[in-house]
N, C-alpha and C positions, 0 to 999 in steps of 0.2 A: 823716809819719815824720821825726823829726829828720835831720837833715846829708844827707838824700837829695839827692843832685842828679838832676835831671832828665836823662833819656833821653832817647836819638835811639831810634828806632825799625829802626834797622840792628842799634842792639845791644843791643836784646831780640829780635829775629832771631835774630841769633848766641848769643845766650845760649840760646835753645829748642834752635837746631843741637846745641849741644855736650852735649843729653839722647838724641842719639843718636849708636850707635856701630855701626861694620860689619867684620867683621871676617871672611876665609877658613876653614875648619874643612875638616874631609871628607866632610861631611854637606851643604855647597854654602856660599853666603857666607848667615852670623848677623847678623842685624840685631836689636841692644838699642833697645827703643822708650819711650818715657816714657809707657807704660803699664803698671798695676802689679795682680797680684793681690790677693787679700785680704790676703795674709800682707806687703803692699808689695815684693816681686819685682816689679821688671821685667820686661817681654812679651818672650820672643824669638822673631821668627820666620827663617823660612828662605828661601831663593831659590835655586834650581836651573831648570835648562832641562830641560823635558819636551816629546818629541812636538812641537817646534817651536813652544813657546810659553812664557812664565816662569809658572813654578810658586812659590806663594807658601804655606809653609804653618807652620803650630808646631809640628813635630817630632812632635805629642803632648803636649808641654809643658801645653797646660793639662788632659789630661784625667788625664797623670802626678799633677798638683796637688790633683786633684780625689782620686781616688785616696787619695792621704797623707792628706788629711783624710779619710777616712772614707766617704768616699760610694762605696757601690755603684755599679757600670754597669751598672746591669738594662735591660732591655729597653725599660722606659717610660723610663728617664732617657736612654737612646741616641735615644731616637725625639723625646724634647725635644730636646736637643743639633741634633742634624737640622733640626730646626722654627726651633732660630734661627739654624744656620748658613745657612738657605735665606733667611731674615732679613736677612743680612747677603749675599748674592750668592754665600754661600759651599758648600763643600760638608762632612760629616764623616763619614767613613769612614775602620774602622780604627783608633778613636782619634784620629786627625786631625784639623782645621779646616784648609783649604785652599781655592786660588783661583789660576784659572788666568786670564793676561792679556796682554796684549801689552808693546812695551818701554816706548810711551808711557803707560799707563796702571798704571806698577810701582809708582810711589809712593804712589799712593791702594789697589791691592792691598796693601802692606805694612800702611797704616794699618787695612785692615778687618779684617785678617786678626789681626794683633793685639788689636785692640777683640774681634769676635768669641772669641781666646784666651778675654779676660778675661770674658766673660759665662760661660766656661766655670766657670771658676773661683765666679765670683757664685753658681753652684747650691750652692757651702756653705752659703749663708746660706738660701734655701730649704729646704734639707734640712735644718738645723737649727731653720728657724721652723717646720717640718711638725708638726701636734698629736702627739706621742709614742703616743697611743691611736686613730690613724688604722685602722689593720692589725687593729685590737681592735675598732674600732668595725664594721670590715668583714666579720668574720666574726660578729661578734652579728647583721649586719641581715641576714646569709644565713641564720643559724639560723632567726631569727624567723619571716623571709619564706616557709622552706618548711616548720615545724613549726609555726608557729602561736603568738600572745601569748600564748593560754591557759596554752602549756605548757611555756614558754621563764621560767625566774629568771634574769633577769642581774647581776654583780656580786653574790653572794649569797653571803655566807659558811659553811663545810662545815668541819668538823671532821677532821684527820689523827686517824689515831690516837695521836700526839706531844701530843693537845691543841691545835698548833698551826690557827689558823683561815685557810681560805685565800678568798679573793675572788675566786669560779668567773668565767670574762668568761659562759657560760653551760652552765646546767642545765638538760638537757631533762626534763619529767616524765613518769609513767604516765598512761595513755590517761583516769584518774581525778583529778590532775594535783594527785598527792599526793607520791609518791615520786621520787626522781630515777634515772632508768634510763642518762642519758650525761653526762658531764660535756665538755665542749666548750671546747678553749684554745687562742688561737693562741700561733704559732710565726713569730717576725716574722725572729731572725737569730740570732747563736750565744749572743749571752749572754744571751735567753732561757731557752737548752733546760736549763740545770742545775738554774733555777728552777720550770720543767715537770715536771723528772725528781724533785727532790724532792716536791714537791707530789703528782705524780700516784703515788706510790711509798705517800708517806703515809695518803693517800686508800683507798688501796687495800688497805690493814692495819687500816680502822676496819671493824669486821663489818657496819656497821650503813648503809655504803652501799658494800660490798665489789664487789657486785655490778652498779653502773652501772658503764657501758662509760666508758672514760676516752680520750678523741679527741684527738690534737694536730693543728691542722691549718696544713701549713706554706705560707707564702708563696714557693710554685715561680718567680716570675719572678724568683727571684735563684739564684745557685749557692750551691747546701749541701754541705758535707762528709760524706758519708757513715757517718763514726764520730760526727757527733748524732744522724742518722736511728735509729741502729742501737742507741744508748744511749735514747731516747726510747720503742721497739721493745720494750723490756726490760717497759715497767710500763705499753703502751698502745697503742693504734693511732696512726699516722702516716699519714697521709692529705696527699695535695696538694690547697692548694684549689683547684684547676681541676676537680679531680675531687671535690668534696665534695656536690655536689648527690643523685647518688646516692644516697650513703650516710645524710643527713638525712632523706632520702624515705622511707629502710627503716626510721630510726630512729622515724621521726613514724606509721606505718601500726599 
């Protein structure tokens, strides 16, 4: 690098020092850390005395983060969160990453707890490289699995009575594995169900497969609103898929 002069090693010390800031709040003393989320936000974590020992924790901070972009807290993304806070010496609960430690050993708690933050955060990028047809692919291989190849079309396209053509994920057939008797959709999150409700609405107006049962079946380990449930309800069964084994069993006999 031109005109660079050369460093002492004191003052790129100090110069790292001055990427962190601490400052009192009422929530305990904020420690800004030079670590940064996706969005490049800086880590904050907290320091408070618990129970006779320093509590080091993010407020929440990264699962707040997490949150704004888009990602659910379902039960499996909690139970990862968990798996790398344990990762990390830490714990997550609550929304939480936290760590609890003595006076000697605060500084390397700050550092983990912070780092740990940001892997909170990192789950954007997972969740956004996850295949978009994961959820779709999961309920076609449960169809399959207990009705049978024979009499499972998937992806197959059906005529509304609009003309419009729609691409079933799957159509179960008659026991002759001619006709289609259910039609089978999942229900991954909300801006699915408008897409559902048309589709299965239109479906349902062509005479000429009026009569196959029209299933949505939703992804229960996340929270739904009960005004999609209830609009979904109008042109079809709604079924959770925890509970769906049953009812392909009755469909396939």
């Amino acid at each position: 690098m031109t005109g660079a002069r050369r460093l002492t090693p004191q003052e790129v010390e100090f110069a790292c020092q001055a990427l962190v800031s601490a400052r009192q709040t009422s929530i305990g003393i904020e420690v800004e850390m030079p670590v940064v989320y996706p969005t490049g936000d800086c880590v904050t974590v907290v320091v408070t005395v618990d129970g006779g020992h320093y509590l080091v924790h993010d407020a929440g901070f990264g699962d707040m983060y997490l949150t704004s972009q888009g990602v659910s807290l379902t039960s499996r993304m909690s139970e990862r969160l968990g798996n790398l806070a344990a990762h990390y010496g830490c714990e997550f609960i609550n929304g939480r990453m936290s760590r609890r430690c003595t006076e000697d050993q605060l500084a390397l708690a700050i550092a983990v707890v912070a780092n740990a933050s940001r892997t909170i955060g990192d789950q954007v990028f997972d969740a956004a490289k996850a295949p978009i047809f994961d959820y779709r692919r999961a309920v076609a291989d449960r169809v399959r699995g207990i009705v049978g190849t024979s009499r499972v079309l998937e992806n197959e396209n059906f005529a509304g009575d609009s003309g419009t053509l729609y691409r079933v994920t799957a159509a179960i057939l008659d026991k002759a594995e001619k006709n289609p008797t259910a039609f089978i959709e999942p229900i991954r999150d909300h801006d699915s169900v408008s897409r559902r409700f048309r589709e299965f609405y239109d479906l349902s107006k062509n005479p000429e497969i009026a009569d196959a049962e029209r299933i949505a079946l939703y992804d229960d380990s996340k929270p739904w609103s009960q005004g999609d449930l209830i609009i979904l309800r109008d042109v079809g069964q709604v079924i959770r898929l925890s509970d769906a084994d049953q009812l392909l069993r009755e469909l396939a006999a």
